[in-house]
Every structure is written in structure tokens, then in C-alpha cells.
C-alpha positions as a printed Julia matrix, in Angstrom:
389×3 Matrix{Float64}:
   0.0     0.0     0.0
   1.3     3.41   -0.39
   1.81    5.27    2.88
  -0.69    7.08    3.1
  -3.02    4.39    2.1
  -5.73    3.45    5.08
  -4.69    0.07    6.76
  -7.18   -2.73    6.6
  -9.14   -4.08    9.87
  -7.96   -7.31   10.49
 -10.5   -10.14   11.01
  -9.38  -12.51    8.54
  -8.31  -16.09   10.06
  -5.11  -17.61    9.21
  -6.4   -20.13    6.95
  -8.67  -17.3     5.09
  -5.23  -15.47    4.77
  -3.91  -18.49    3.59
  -6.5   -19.15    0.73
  -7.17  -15.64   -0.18
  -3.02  -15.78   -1.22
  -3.37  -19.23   -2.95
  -6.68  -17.79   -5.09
  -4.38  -14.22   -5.55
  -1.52  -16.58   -6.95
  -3.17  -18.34   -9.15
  -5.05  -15.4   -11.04
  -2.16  -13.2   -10.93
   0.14  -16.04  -12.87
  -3.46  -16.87  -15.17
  -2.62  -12.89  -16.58
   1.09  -12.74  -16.05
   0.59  -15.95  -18.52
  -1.18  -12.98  -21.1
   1.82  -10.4   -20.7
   4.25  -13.46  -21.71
   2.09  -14.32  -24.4
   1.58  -10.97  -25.5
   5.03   -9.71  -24.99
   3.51   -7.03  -22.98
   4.34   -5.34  -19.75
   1.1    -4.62  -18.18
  -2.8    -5.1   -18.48
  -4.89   -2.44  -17.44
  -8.37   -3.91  -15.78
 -11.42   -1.0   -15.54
 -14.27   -3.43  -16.33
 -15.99   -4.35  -12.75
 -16.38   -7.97  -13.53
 -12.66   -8.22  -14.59
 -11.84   -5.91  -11.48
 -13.89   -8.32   -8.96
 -12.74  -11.36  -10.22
  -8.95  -10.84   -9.52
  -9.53   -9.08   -5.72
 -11.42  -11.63   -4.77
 -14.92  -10.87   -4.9
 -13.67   -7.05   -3.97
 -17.27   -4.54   -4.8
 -15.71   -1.87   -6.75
 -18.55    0.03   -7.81
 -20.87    2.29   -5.94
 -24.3     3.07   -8.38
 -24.76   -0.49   -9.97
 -25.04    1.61  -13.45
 -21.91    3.71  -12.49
 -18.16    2.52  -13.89
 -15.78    1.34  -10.99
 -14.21    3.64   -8.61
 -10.99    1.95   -9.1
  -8.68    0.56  -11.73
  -5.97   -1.93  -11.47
  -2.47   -2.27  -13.13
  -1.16   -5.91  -13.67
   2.25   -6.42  -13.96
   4.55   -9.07  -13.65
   5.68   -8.29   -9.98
   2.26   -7.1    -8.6
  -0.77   -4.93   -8.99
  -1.04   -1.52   -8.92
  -4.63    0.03   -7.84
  -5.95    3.45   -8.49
  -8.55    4.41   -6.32
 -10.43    7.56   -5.55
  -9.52    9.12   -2.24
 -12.8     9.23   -0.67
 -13.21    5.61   -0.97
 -10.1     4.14   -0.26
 -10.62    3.72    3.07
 -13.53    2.04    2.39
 -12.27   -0.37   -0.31
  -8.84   -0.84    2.01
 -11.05   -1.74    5.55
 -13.79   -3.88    3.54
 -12.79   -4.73    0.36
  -9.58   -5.54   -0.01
  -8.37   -6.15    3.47
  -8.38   -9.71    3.55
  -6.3    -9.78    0.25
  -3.64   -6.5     2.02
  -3.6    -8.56    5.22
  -2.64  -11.87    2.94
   0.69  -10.1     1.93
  -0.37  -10.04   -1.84
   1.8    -7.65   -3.44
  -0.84   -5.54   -4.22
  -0.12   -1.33   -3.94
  -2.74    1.6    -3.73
  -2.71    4.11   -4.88
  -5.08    7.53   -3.67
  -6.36    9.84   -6.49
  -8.08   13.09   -6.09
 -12.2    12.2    -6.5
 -12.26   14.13   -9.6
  -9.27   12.4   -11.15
  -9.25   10.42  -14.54
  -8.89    6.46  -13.23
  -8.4     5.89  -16.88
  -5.03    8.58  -17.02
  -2.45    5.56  -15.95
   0.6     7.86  -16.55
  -0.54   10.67  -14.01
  -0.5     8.25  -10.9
   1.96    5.1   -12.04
   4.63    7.6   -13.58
   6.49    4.22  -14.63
   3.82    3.78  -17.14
   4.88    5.57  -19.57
   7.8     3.45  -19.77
   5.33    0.02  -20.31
   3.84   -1.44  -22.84
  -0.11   -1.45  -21.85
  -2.66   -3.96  -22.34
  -6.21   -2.84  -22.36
  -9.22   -4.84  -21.14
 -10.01   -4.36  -25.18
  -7.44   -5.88  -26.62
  -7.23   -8.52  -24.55
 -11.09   -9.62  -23.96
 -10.96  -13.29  -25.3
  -7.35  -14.2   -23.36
  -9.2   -12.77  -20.05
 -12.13  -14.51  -20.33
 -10.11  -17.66  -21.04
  -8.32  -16.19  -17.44
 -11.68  -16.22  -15.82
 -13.71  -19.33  -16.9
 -11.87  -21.79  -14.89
 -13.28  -21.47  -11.09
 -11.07  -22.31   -8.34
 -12.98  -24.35   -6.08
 -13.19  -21.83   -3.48
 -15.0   -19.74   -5.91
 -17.64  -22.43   -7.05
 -18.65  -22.7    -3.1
 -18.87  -19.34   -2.94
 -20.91  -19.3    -6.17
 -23.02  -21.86   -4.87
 -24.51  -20.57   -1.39
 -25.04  -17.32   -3.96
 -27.46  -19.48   -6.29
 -29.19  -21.07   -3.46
 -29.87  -17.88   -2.29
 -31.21  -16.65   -5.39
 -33.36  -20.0    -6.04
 -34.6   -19.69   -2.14
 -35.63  -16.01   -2.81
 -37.95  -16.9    -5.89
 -39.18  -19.8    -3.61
 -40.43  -18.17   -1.09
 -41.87  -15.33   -3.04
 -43.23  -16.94   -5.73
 -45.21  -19.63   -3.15
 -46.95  -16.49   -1.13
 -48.17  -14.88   -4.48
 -51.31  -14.52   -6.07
 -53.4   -14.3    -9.24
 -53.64  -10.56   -7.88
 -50.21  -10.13   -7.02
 -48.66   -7.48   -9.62
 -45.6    -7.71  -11.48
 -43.95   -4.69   -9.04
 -44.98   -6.26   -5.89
 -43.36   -9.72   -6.9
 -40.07   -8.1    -7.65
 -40.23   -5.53   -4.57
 -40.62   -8.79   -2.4
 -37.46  -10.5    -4.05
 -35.27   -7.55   -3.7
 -35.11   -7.36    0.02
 -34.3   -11.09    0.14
 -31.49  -10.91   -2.05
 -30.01   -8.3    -0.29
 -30.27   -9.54    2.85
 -28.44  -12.2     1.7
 -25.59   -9.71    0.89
 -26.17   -9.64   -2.82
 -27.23   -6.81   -5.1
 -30.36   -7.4    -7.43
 -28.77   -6.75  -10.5
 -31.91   -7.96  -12.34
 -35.3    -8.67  -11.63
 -37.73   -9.36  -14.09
 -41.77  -10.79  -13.86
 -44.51  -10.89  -16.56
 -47.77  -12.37  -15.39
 -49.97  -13.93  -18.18
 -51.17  -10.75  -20.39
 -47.14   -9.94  -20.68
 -46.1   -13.45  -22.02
 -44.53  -12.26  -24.97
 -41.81   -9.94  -23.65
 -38.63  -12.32  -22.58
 -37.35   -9.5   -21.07
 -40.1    -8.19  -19.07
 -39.42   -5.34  -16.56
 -42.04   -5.48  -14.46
 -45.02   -3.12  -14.17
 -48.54   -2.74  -12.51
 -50.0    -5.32  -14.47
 -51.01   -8.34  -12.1
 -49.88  -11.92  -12.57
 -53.19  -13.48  -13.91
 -53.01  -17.64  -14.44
 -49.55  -17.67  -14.68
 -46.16  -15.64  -14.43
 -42.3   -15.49  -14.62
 -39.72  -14.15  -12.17
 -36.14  -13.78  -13.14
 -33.41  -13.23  -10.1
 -29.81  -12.14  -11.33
 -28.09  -11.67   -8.14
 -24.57  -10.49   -7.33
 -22.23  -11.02   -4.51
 -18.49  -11.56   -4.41
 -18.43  -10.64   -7.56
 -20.33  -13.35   -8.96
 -23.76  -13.58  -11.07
 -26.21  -15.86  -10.54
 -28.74  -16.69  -12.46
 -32.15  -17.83  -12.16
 -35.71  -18.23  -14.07
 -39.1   -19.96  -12.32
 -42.46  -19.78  -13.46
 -45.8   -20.21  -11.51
 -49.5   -21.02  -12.14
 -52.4   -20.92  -10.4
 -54.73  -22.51  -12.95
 -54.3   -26.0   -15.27
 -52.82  -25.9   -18.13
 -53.89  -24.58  -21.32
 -53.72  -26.7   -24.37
 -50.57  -26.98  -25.28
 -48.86  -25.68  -22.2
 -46.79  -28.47  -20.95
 -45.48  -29.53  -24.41
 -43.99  -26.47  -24.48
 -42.73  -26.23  -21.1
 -40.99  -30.04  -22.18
 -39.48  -28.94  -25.1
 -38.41  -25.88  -24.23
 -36.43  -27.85  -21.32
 -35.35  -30.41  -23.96
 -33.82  -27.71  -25.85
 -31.63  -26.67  -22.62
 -30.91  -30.42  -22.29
 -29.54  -31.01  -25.36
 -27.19  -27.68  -25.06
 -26.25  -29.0   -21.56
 -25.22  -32.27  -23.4
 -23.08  -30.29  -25.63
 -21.12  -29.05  -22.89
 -17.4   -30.45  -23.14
 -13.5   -28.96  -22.33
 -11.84  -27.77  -25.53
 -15.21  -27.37  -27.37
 -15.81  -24.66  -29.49
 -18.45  -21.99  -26.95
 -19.79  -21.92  -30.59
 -20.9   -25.6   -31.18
 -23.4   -24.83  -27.91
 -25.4   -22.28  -29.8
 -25.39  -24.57  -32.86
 -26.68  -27.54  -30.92
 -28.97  -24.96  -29.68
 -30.24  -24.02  -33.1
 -30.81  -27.38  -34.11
 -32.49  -28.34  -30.85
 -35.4   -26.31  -31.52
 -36.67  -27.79  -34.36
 -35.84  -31.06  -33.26
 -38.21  -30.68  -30.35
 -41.37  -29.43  -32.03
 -40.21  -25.83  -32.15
 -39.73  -22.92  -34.37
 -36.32  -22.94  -36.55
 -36.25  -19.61  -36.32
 -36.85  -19.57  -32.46
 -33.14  -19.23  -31.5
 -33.28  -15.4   -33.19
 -35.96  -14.08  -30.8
 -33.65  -13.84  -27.39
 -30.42  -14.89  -26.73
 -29.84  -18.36  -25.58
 -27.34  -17.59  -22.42
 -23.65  -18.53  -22.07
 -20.91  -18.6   -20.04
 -21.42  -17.33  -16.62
 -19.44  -15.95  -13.53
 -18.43  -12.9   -12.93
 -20.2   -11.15  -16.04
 -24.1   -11.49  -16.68
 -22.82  -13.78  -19.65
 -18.97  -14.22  -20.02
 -19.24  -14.36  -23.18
 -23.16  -14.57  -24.68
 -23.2   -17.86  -26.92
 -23.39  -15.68  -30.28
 -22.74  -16.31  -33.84
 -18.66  -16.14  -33.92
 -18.13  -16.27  -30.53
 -14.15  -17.61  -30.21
 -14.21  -18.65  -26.78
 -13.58  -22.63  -26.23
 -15.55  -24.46  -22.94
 -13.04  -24.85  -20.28
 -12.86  -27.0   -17.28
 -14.64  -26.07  -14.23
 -16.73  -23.13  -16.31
 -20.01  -21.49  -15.21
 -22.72  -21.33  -17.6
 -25.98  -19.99  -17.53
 -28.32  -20.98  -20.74
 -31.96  -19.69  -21.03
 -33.83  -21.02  -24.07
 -37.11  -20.03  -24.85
 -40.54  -20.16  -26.41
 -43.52  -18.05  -27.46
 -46.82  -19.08  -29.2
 -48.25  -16.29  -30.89
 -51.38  -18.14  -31.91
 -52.44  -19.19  -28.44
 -49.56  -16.97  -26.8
 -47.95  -19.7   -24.42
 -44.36  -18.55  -23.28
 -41.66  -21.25  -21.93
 -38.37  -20.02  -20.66
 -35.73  -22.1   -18.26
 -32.74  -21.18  -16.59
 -30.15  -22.26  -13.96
 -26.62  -21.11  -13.49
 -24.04  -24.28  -14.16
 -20.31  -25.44  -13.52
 -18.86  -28.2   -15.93
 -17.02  -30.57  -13.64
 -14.21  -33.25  -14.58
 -13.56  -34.28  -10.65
 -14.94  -37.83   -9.76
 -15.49  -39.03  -12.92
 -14.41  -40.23  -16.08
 -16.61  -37.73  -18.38
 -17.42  -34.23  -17.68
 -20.72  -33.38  -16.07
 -23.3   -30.43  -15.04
 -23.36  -29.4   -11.66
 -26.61  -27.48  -10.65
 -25.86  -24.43   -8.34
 -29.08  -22.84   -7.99
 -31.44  -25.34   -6.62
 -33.91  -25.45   -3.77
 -35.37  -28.74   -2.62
 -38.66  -27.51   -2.0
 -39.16  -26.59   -5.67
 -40.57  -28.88   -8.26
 -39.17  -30.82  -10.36
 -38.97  -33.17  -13.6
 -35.93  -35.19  -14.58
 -34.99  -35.0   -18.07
 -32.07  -36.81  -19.16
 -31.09  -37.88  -15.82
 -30.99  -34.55  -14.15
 -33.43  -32.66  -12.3
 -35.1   -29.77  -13.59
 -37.31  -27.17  -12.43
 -40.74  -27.49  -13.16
 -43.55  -24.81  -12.81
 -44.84  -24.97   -9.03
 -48.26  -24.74   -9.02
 -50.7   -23.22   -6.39
């Protein structure tokens, strides 16, 4: 830290000390890795995904919509951090102390609040001696960086999901045909932060909204059936999460679509594989909807999810997408439906790791589950259904 730099509260335990150095290590050698490759002297992280993911979980933004309050300089030897005055001490006693206390060679650096984080040169003079990497130019290596978890991270991710999944549960099981899209989100927000994690997204659409996949919600009520969407943060990590919920049968039709649509995801989940082209998912994707009864052209009307972690999608499955699956990757796919004609929706999503450990082929591990929610198996593995009241 520099000297004037605020000194963090200690309440870290050895062992937290311990792994908090180990998980520093490993991500700091996972971009040293990019300056070798790119004979390059530094990388320059301003993104707050990137930011989070290499301090640990650190929350380096204020307004969600705002950009971070600090950047970071990666170098061979270290990090460098730029951080505005009036919140280092802040960021020093609760964001990054466990990571200062650890020993990681990590300086920080205070900046005037109504400095330019992005000016490098005006408070790491040396700079302007290095060759700079920006998050830019570097996207696809750093997402490569990322999409291996540590398994201190999946743990971390997972009491996150189960939090999200438990929110929706217990929400969506006290509503009502007369319960409006606003009050169904306003009683999920206080439950995910409580749990320490900031609603990033929360989305309903009761039965006259079907059509909208990305439906902010409004004063319209929920009707026979609805859909609530949690994206929660914490530690720097997104999860997440899709349930529906009816509270009248079926109509004709319904449950087909609800099964394919969950085929679809199936079949993508099956596609799933280290070294695989990210690519290959979407096409499997594309072909899956057809092959279940559905729409070729379904696949263009939302996007179909991706990788997951410490972005919303790290990267979206899109057309010419580079990225290749790696081992121990989140993903977070969310195919869906719509028929006009007797306007039936079907979405599904759950956030994902691809694990190797404990067996001979790679499989999906389910982070965001509650026990008390309904389910179908489909292809071995259980699935959430639509609870109905």
C-alpha cells in the first residue's frame, strides 16, 4: 500500500489469509501468462467484472449503473490500484483487506475524487515506460483467465445461487393471481439483499405480458400464470435464475412447451465439453429447436445464455463467438418459447459449472437449486418445473 493508504481491519483467520493468497496466486500467474504471451508489460483492468474477479470478490462500484471507482495495473511483480480518495478507506477496511492482510503484493494508490482512473501515466509515472494492455485488446485471453473457477469460488458461487433460487421460492409460493408484477419483484429484492447480494436484475410478466422475454415489471397483475427472473450479485459473482408459476391448469398446449423448451436446454447442456468450441453450444442450440417441435427460427428471438461468472454472460453464446468451454466453467443458458397463436411462453434457466472431478466424463453441476421446488428429470438430471398453487 502506499503510505498514506488506510490500513485494513484485520478479522481474517489464518487459513482465510492463507486461501485468499493461494486464489491471488493463481489469477495473478493466469494474466502474467497474457503479458508473456503478448510480450507485454502490463494489463490495465477498468471493467468491474474483470476488477472483482482478480480481488477476490472485492465490490468496486458504488451506483450499480456507475463505472468502478478503481482501476488496477497488472504487472509481472504485482498490482497496482488506483482508487479515488474518498473511498479508499472504504475499499482498504472492507474490500480488499483480507487480500492487504494476505501479503499479496498488491499497492494503492489515492487519487483526487475528480481524477481520470483511466489517465495511468498521471499516478503510475512508470507507465509511460510500459507497454499497456487494455481490457479491449485482450477480452478473449481474459475470459479464457476467468472461466476456470477455483474451487473456493464455485462454493462461494453456490450458497449465492441457493440464495437466489430460495428467494424466488419463497416469493413466488406467497403470491397470487392478484399479485402485480412490481410487488413480486419488490418482495425478491429485500431477500437478495439480505443475503448480501445486489439485485442486479429482476424481471416478472404475469400472463397478459407473455410475450416480452425480457419483461421489466409493471402494474399489471400476474393473472393464471407468471415469470420471475433473479440475477443476483455477490463476491463478484452472477447468478442466475428463471421460475415460473401457475395458479390454474394448463392450457392446451402448455406443458409440451414447457418439455421442449427444457429439452432444448438439455440437449445444449449435453453439448457441454472442455476444448469445445463456446460456438458448437449455440449450434446444438439451433438445431435443438426444431428437433423438439419448435420454431427454426426460435433461437433469433432472445439470446440463448452462455458462459457465466463474474459477467451477466462471459461471453453470450453468439454467432462467432471464439471462446472454447473450459474446465470447471459457469454457464448460464436460457432457451425459450412463445406461441403467438395461443400466446404460451416457456423459458428455463439455472446457473451451471462443468465438472471433470470424480469421474471419467465431464458433467453439469446445478448451483441454484432449492429442494422444495418442483421438479422433472430429463435426461437424468433434475429440472425445475412450474410450481403450481
Amino acid at each position: 500500500m502506499s503510505a498514506d493508504a488506510p490500513r485494513p481491519r484485520r478479522r481474517s483467520s489464518p487459513t482465510e489469509l492463507e486461501a485468499a493468497q493461494d486464489e491471488f496466486e493463481t489469477k495473478h500467474a493466469r494474466l502474467v501468462q497474457i503479458l508473456e504471451d503478448r510480450e507485454a508489460d502490463a494489463l490495465v483492468l477498468n471493467t468491474a467484472g474483470a476488477l472483482s474477479w482478480l480481488l477476490l470478490g472485492a465490490r468496486v462500484h458504488v451506483s450499480l449503473a456507475g463505472p468502478p471507482i478503481l482501476n488496477a495495473v497488472v504487472h509481472r511483480e504485482g498490482v497496482e490500484i488506483g482508487v479515488f480518495a474518498n473511498e479508499s478507506d472504504r475499499m482498504c477496511e472492507e474490500e480488499l483487506d483480507t487480500l492487504l492482510l494476505a501479503g499479496a503484493p498488491v499497492q494503492v494508490h489515492e487519487l483526487p475524487w475528480y481524477s481520470d482512473l483511466a489517465a495511468i501515466s498521471e499516478w503510475l509515472p512508470v507507465s509511460g515506460a510500459w507497454t499497456l494492455l487494455s481490457e479491449t485488446s485482450a477480452a478473449l485471453e481474459l475470459r479464457a483467465a476467468r472461466a476456470s473457477l477455483l474451487p473456493p469460488e464455485i462454493e462461494r458461487y453456490r450458497g449465492l445461487c441457493t440464495d437466489a433460487a430460495s428467494a424466488l421460492t419463497e416469493v413466488l409460493s406467497a403470491a397470487t393471481p392478484e399479485t402485480t408484477e412490481r410487488q413480486l419483484s419488490a418482495g425478491l429484492a429485500p431477500l437478495i439483499i439480505t443475503a448480501g447480494a445486489d439485485p442486479v436484475v429482476l424481471l416478472a410478466n404475469g400472463a397478459s405480458r407473455a410475450a416480452h422475454r425480457h419483461p421489466l415489471p409493471t402494474d399489471a397483475t400476474l393473472g393464471r400464470r407468471a415469470m420471475a427472473v433473479v440475477c443476483a450479485r455477490r463476491g463478484g459473482l452472477i447468478a442466475n435464475v428463471t421460475r415460473w408459476v401457475a395458479f390454474e391448469d394448463p392450457l392446451p398446449g402448455e406443458e409440451a412447451l414447457d418439455e421442449a423448451i427444457t429439452r432444448v436446454e438439455a440437449d445444449a447442456l449435453g453439448a457441454l465439453a472442455p476444448g469445445v468450441a463456446l460456438e458448437a453450444v449455440l449450434e446444438e442450440l439451433m438445431a435443438a429447436y426444431p428437433r423438439h417441435g419448435l420454431d427454426v427460427q426460435e433461437w433469433t428471438r432472445h439470446h440463448q445464455g452462455g458462459a457465466a461468472g463474474y459477467q451477466g454472460r462471459d461471453p453470450r453464446l453468439s454467432p462467432g463467438v471464439r471462446d472454447l468451454i473450459h474446465p470447471n466453467q459457469a454457464f448460464a443458458l436460457n432457451p425459450s418459447g412463445f406461441d403467438p397463436a395461443r400466446r404460451l411462453a416457456a423459458k428455463i434457466e439455472d446457473t451451471v459449472v462443468l465438472r471433470s472431478e470424480g469421474s471419467a466424463s465431464p458433467w453439469v453441476d446445478v448451483l441454484s437449486v432449492d429442494s422444495r421446488w418442483p421438479t422433472v428429470q430429463i435426461d437424468g438430471r433434475a429440472r425445475p418445473s412450474v410450481l403450481r398453487l
